[in-house]
MARFILUM-461417 format. One record per residue (C-alpha): residue number from 0; residue in three letters; x negated, y negated, z negated. Coordinates in steps of 0.2 Angstrom, whole numbers. Layout:
residues N
SITE    n  res      u      v      w
SITE  NUM  ALA      X      Y      Z
...
***
This chain:
residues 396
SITE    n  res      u      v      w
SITE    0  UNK   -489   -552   -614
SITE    1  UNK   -472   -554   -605
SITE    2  UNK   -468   -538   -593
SITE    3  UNK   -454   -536   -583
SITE    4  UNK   -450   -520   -573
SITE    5  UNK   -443   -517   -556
SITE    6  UNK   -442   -501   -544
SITE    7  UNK   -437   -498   -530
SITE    8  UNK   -428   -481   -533
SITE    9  UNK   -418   -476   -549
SITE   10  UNK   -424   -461   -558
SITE   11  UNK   -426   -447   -553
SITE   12  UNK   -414   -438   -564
SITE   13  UNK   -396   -444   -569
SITE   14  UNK   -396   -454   -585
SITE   15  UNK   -391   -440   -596
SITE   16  UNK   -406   -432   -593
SITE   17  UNK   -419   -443   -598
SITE   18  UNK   -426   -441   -616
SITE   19  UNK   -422   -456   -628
SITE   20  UNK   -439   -466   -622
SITE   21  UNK   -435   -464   -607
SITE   22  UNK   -419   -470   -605
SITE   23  UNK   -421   -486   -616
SITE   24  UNK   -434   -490   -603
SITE   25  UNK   -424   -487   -588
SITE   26  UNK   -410   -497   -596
SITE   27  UNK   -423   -513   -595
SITE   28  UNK   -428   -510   -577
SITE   29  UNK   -421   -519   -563
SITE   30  UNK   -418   -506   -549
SITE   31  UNK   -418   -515   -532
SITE   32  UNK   -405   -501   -524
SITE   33  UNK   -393   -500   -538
SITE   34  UNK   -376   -503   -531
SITE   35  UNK   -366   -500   -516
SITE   36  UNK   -376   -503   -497
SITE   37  UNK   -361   -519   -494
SITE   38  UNK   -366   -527   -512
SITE   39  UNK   -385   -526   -507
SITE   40  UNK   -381   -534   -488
SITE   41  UNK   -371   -546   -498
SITE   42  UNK   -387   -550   -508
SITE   43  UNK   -396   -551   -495
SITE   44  UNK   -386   -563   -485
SITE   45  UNK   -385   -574   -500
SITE   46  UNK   -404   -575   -501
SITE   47  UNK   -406   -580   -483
SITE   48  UNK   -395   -596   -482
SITE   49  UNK   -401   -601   -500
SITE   50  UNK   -420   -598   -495
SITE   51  UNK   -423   -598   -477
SITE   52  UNK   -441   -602   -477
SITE   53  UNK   -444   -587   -487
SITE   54  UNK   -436   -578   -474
SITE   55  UNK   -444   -584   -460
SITE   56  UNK   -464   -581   -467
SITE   57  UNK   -457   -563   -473
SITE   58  UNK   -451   -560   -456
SITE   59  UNK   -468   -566   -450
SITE   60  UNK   -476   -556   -458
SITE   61  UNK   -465   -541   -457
SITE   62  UNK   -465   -541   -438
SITE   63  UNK   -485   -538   -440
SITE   64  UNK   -482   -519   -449
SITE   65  UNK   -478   -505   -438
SITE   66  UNK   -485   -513   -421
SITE   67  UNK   -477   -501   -407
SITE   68  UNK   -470   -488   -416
SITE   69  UNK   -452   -493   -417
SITE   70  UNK   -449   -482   -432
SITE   71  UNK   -464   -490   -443
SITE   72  UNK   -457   -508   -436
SITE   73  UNK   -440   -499   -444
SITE   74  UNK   -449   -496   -459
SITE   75  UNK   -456   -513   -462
SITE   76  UNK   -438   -523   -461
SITE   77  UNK   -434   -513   -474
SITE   78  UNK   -446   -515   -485
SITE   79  UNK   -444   -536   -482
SITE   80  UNK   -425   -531   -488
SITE   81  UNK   -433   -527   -504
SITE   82  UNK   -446   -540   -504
SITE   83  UNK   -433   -551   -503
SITE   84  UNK   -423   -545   -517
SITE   85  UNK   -439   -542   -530
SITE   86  UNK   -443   -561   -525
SITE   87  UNK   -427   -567   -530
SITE   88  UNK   -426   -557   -546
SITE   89  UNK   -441   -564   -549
SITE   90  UNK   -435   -581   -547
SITE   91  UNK   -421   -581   -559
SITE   92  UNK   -433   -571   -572
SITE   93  UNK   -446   -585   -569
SITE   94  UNK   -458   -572   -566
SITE   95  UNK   -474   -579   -558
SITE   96  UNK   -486   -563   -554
SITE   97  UNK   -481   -546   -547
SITE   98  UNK   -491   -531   -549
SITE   99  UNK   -490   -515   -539
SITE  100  UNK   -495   -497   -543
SITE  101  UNK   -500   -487   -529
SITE  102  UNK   -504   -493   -511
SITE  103  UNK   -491   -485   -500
SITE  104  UNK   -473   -493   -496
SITE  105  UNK   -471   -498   -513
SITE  106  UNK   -487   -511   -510
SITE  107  UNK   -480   -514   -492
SITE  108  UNK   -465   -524   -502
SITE  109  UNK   -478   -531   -514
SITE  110  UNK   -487   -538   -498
SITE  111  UNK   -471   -544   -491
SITE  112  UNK   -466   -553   -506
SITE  113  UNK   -480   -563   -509
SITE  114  UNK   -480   -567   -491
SITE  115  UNK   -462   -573   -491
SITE  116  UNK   -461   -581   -507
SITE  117  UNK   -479   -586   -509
SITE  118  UNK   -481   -575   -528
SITE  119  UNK   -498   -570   -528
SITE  120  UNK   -499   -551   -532
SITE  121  UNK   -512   -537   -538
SITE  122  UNK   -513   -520   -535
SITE  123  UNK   -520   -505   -543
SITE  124  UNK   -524   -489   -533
SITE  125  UNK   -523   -472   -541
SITE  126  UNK   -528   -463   -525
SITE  127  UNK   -532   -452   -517
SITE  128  UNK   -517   -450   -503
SITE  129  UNK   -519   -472   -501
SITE  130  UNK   -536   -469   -492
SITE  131  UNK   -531   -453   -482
SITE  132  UNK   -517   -466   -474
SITE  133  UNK   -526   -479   -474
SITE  134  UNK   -522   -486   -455
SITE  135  UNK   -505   -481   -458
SITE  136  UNK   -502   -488   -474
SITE  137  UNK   -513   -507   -467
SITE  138  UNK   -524   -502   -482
SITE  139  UNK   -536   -515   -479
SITE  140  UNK   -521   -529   -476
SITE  141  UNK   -516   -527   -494
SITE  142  UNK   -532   -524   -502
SITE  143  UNK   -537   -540   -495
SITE  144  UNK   -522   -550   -499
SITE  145  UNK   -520   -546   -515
SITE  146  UNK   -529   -557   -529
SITE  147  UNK   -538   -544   -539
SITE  148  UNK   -537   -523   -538
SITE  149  UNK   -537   -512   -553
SITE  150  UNK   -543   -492   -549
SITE  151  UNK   -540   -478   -561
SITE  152  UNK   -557   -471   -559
SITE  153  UNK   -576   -476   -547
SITE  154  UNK   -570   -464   -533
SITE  155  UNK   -556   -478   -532
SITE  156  UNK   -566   -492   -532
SITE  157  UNK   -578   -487   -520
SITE  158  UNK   -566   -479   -509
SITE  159  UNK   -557   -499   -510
SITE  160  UNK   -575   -505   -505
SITE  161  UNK   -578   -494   -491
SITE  162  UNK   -559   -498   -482
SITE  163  UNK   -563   -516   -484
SITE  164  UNK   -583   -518   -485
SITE  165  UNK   -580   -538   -483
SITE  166  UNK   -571   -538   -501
SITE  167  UNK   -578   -548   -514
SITE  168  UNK   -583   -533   -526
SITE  169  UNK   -580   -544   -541
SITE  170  UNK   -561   -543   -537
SITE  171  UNK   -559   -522   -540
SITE  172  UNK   -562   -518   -557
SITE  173  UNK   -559   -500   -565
SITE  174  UNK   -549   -497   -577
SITE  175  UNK   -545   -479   -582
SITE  176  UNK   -529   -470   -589
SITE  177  UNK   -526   -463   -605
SITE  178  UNK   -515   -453   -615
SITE  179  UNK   -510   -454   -633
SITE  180  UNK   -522   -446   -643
SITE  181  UNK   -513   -448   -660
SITE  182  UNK   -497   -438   -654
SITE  183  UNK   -505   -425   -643
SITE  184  UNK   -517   -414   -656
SITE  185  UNK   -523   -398   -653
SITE  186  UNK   -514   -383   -663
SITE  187  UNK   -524   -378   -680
SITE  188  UNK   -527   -361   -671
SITE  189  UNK   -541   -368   -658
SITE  190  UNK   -549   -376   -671
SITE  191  UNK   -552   -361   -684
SITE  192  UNK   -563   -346   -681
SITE  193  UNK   -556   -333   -668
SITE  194  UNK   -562   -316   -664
SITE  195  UNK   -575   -316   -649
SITE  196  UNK   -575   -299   -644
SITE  197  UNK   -583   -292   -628
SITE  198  UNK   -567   -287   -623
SITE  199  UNK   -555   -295   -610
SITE  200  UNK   -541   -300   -619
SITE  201  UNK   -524   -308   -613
SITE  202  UNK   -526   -325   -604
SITE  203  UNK   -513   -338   -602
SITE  204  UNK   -514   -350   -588
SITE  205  UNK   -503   -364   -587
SITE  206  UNK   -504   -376   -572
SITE  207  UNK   -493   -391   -569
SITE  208  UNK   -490   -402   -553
SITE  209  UNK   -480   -403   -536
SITE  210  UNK   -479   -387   -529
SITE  211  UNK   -487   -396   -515
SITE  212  UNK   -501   -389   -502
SITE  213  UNK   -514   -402   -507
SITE  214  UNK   -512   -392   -526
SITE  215  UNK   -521   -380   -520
SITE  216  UNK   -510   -367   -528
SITE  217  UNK   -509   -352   -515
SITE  218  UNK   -529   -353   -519
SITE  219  UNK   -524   -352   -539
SITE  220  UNK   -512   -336   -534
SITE  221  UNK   -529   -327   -525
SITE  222  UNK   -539   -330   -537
SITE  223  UNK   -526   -325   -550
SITE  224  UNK   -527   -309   -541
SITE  225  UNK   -545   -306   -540
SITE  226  UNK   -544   -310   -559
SITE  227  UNK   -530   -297   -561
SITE  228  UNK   -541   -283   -549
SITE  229  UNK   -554   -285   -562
SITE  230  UNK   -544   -278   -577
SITE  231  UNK   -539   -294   -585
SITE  232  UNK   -520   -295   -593
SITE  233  UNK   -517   -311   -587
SITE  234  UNK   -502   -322   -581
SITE  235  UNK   -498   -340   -574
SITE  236  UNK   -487   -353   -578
SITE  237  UNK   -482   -364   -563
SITE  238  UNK   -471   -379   -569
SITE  239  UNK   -465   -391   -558
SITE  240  UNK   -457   -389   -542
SITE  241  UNK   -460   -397   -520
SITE  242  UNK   -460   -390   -502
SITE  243  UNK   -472   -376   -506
SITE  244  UNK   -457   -368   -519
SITE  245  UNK   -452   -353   -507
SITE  246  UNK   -470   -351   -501
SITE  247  UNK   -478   -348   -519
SITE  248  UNK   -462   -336   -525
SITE  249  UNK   -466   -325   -510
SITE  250  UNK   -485   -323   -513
SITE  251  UNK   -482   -320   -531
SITE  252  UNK   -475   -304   -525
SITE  253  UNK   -486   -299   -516
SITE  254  UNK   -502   -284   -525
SITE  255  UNK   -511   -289   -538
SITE  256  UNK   -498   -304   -544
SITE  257  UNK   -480   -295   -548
SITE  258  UNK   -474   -299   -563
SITE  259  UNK   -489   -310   -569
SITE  260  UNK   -481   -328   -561
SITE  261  UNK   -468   -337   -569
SITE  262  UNK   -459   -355   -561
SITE  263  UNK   -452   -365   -572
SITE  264  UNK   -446   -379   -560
SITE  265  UNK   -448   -398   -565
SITE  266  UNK   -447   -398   -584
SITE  267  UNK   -448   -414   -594
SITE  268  UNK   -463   -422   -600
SITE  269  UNK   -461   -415   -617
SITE  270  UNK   -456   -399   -611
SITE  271  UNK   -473   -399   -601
SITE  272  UNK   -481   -404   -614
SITE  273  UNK   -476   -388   -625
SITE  274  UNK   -478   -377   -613
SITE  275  UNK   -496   -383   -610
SITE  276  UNK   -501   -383   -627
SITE  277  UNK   -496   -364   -627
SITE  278  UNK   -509   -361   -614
SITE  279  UNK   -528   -352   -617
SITE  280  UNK   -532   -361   -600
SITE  281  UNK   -526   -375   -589
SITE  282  UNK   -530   -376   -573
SITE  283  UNK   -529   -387   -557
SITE  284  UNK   -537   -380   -540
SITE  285  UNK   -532   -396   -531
SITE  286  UNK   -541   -401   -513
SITE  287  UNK   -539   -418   -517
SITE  288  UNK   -533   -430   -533
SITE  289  UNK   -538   -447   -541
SITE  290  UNK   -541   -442   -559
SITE  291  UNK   -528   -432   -566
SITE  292  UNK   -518   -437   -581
SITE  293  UNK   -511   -418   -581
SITE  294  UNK   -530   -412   -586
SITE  295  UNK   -532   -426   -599
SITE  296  UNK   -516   -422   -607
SITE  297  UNK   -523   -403   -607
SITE  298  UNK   -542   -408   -615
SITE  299  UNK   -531   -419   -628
SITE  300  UNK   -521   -404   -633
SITE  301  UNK   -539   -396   -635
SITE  302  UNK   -533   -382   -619
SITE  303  UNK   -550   -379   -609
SITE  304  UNK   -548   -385   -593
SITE  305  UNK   -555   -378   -576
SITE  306  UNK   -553   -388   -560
SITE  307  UNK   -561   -393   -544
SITE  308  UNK   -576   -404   -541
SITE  309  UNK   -567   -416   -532
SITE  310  UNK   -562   -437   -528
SITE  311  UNK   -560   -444   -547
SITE  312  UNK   -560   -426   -558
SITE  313  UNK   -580   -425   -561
SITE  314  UNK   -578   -440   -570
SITE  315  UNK   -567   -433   -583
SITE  316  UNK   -575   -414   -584
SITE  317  UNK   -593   -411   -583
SITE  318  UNK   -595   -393   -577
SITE  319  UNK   -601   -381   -592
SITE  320  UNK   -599   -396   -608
SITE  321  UNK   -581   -400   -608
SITE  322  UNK   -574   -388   -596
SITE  323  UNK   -576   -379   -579
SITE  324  UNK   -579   -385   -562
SITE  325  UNK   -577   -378   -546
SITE  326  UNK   -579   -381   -527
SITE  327  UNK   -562   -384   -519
SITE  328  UNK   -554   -370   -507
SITE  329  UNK   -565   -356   -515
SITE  330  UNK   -555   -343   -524
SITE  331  UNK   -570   -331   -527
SITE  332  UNK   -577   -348   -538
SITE  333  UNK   -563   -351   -547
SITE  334  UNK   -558   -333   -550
SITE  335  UNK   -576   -331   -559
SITE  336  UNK   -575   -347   -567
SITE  337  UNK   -559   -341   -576
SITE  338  UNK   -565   -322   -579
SITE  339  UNK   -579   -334   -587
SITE  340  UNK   -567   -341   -600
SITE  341  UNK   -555   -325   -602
SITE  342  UNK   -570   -316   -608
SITE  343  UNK   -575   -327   -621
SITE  344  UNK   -564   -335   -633
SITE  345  UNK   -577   -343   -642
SITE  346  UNK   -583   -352   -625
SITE  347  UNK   -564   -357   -623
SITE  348  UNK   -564   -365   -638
SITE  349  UNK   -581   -374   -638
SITE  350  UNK   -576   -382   -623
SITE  351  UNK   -558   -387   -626
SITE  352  UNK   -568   -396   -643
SITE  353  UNK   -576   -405   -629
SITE  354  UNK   -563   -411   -617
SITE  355  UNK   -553   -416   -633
SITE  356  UNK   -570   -427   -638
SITE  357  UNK   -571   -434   -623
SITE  358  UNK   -553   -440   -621
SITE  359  UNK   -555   -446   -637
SITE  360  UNK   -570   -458   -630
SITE  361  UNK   -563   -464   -617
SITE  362  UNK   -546   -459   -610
SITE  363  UNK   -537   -464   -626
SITE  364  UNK   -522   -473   -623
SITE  365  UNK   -519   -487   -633
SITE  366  UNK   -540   -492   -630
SITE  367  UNK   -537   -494   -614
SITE  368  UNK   -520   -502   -614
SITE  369  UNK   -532   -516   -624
SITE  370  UNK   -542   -516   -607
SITE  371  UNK   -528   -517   -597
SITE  372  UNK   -521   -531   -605
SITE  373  UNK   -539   -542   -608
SITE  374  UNK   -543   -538   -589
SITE  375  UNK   -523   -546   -585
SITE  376  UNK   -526   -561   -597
SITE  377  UNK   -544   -564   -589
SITE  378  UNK   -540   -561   -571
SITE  379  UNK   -522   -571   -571
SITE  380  UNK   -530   -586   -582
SITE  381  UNK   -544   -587   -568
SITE  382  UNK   -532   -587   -556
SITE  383  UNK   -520   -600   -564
SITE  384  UNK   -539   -612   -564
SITE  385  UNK   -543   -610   -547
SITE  386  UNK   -525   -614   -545
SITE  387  UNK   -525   -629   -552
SITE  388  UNK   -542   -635   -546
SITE  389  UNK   -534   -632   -528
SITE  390  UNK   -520   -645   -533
SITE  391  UNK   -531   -656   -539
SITE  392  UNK   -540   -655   -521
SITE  393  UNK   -526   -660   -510
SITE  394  UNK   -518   -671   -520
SITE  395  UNK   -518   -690   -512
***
């Protein structure tokens, strides 16, 4: 199968900073801002007297996004800029289906582009911040526009099917993530016996993510402190970095968490990887997630994982068989769920045996890239058949 790539920003770090995999990707991607603003205008303008058609139904349909507020109405002229652009790359690439991950602005120029230039388009949802927004986002619009949904996980799918209730439910299939069980293997160390003495010994938690308040990681800081109150050498890794920076570093001074909290700022995805793998626990105390890749990295590397019992995560862990769940926004909950695991190393590793089993089930990557591309070949050959049957019908 043919994929081409597009986006709407570059990376997110300068060239010289991407490993080797990632740069021989981004070196194949068509990045829709690259350039000066006057070359993009001068683009633009070329599209406009070459196609104005296209332009007038994407200007159609971008004068129905925003309503009132002048800002979104803002907003949605920009994102028909883009559409414009993607559809004209697509054009000269003789590309004939667009697909979109995620539903926020990103799916707002997939929605303008099939309007404009008539390329039917699919989306997959990840959630869980598309169904918080959905009003603001005209959830339902792209939902029900597009030819076919994809959602990382059922909470997806019936979140989809409770924005628009009219949808065919045919046309939302799930289709879950993976990671790649072949590279990540857990260290020989979790494997083999260990000691499982009574006696607390040092834990190391290691959480990854946006330092962002829907992580829920001021709760992991309280908790940290109760587990530190009740005599257990323990210390927390926070890798990544967001608005919520300043915040965390000032709480980790406060009693009970001096010197146990460590930021590492955004690190690669290897780098996370190591440092996750170094871990005795992983855990994510998030109030809201579709389903993680970060925990199914963590159960690959054979890491116990303790989380919250919410949106997509319960499908991954089953509380007590292959990890630990909690109820969100209760630190007294989470804090005795890890005393639980830092008091038992034996428990640690039964369950970290199990996350790694279940991943291995069903989150491995390359089965489910199979999925991926058999649900494509099945979705996009129906939908070039009803095509053609619709040719057939209004031909004279």
């Amino acid at each position: 199968m043919e994929i081409e790539v597009a986006s709407v920003n570059m990376p997110d770090r300068p060239l010289d900073a991407l490993s080797a995999d990632e740069l021989s990707e981004a070196r194949l991607v068509y990045y829709i801002k690259i350039g000066s603003w006057a070359g993009l205008i001068f683009k633009l303008i070329g599209i406009v007297f070459r196609h104005p058609v296209v332009t007038i139904r994407g200007l159609r349909a971008a004068l129905t996004l925003g309503g009132w507020d002048l800002k979104e109405r803002a907003y949605a002229f920009l994102y028909l800029a883009e559409a414009l652009l993607v559809g004209a790359w697509m054009r000269r690439r003789a590309l004939t289906h667009l697909h979109v991950h995620f539903g926020g602005a990103v799916a707002a120029v997939g929605l303008l582009v099939s309007a404009a230039w008539k390329t039917p388009w699919s989306l997959t949802l990840h959630g869980p911040n598309e169904f918080f927004d959905q009003n603001q986002l005209f959830l339902e619009r792209k939902i029900t526009s597009a030819s076919f949904l994809f959602c990382v996980s059922d909470y997806g799918r019936s979140q989809v099917l409770r924005v628009a209730p009219e949808l065919d439910p045919s046309r939302v299939e799930v289709l879950r993530l993976g990671v790649d069980c072949t590279q990540l293997q857990p260290h020989p160390d979790r494997i083999a016996n260990a000691d499982d003495g009574l006696e607390p010994a040092p834990v190391h938690l290691v959480c990854t993510g946006r330092l962002a308040a829907e992580k829920g990681h001021l709760l992991l800081l309280d908790a940290v402190a109760q587990l530190a109150g009740l005599g257990f050498p323990v210390d927390l890794v926070l890798i990544g970095d967001g608005p919520e920076r300043r915040t965390l570093e000032e709480r980790s001074r406060g009693d009970g968490l001096a010197g146990r909290v460590h930021f590492t700022g955004s690190l690669s995805h290897a780098e996370t990887l190591a440092r996750v793998a170094e871990a005795d626990i992983f855990v994510l105390a998030s109030f809201a997630e579709g389903l993680p890749v970060a925990l199914m990295e963590a159960m690959a590397l054979g890491v116990v994982c303790v989380s919250t019992c919410v949106n997509g995560i319960p499908e991954l862990i089953t509380d007590g068989e292959n990890g630990l769940l909690v109820c969100a926004g209760n630190a007294g909950e989470l804090s005795t769920a890890l005393a639980r695991l830092a008091a038992d190393a034996g428990l640690r590793r039964t369950l970290g045996m199990a996350g790694r089993r279940t991943v291995e089930a069903r989150y491995d990557l390359g089965r489910n890239i199979d999925r991926l591309a058999e649900a494509f070949r099945r979705r996009l050959l129906g939908q070039a058949v009803q095509d053609r049957i619709l040719e057939e019908a209004v031909r004279p």
